[in-house]
C-alpha positions in Angstrom: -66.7 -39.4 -69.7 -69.9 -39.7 -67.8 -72.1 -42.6 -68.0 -75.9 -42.4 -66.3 -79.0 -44.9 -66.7 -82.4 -43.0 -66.6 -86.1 -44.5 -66.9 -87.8 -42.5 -69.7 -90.9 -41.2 -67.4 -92.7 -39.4 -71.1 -96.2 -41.0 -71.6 -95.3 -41.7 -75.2 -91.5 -42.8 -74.9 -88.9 -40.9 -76.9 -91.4 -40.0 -79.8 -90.7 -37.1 -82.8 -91.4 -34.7 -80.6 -90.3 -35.6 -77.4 -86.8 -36.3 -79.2 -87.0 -32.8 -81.1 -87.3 -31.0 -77.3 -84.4 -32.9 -76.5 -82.0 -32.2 -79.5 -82.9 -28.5 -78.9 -82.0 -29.4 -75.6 -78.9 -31.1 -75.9 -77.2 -28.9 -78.3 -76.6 -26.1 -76.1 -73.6 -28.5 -74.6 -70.7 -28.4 -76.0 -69.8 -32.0 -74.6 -70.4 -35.0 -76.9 -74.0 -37.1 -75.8 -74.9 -40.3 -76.9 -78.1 -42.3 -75.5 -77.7 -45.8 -75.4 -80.4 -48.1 -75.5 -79.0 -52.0 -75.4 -76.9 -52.9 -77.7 -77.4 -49.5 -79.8 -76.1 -46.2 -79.8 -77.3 -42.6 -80.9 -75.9 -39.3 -81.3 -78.3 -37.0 -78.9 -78.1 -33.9 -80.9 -79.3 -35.8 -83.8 -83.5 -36.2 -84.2 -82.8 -39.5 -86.9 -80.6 -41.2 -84.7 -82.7 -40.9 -81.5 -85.3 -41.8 -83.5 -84.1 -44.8 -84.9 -83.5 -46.0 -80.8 -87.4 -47.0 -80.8 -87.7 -45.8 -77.1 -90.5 -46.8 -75.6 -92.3 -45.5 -72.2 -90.7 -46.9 -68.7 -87.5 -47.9 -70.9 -84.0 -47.9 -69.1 -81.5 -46.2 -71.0 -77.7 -44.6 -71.1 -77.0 -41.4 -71.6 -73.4 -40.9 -71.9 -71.9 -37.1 -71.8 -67.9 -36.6 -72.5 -66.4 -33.0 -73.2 -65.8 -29.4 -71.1 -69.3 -29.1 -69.9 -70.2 -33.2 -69.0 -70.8 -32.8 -65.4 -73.5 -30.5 -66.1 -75.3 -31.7 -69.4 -75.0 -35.2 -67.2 -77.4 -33.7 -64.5 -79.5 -32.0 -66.2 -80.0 -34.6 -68.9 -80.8 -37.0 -66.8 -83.4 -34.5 -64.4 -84.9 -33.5 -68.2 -85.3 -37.0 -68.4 -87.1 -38.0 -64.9 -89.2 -35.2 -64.7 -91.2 -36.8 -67.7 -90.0 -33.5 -69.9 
């Protein structure tokens, strides 16, 4: 299990369609992803439950990748998730 905090650099947070890109993204891993955002946890291949985080612009979260291909869904995750997708 990989655990990595990012800053969510997307001028309008983790809205519907910034967190439809990523489940399109996400779902080419075969690894289980979660994003974790205080106290709450979402599944990353699902739009509702990224969508029910409420993140916001600047926001610090956790993305958390376990499974064959973690090393790699990890990086590029969490590049996805600098570059302001």
């Amino acid at each position: 299990m990989i655990s990595n905090k990012v800053v969510i650099n997307c001028p309008s947070g983790l809205d519907s369609k910034a967190a439809a890109l990523l489940v399109q993204k996400v779902s080419k891993y075969s690894s289980n992803i979660w994003l974790e955002k205080g106290e709450r946890r979402a599944n990353a291949k699902s739009l509702l439950g990224l969508l029910s985080l409420g993140v916001e612009r600047q926001a610090t979260i956790t993305v958390i990748t376990d499974g064959e291909d973690e090393e790699k869904a990890s990086r590029e995750i969490s590049e996805y998730f600098s570059t302001g997708f």
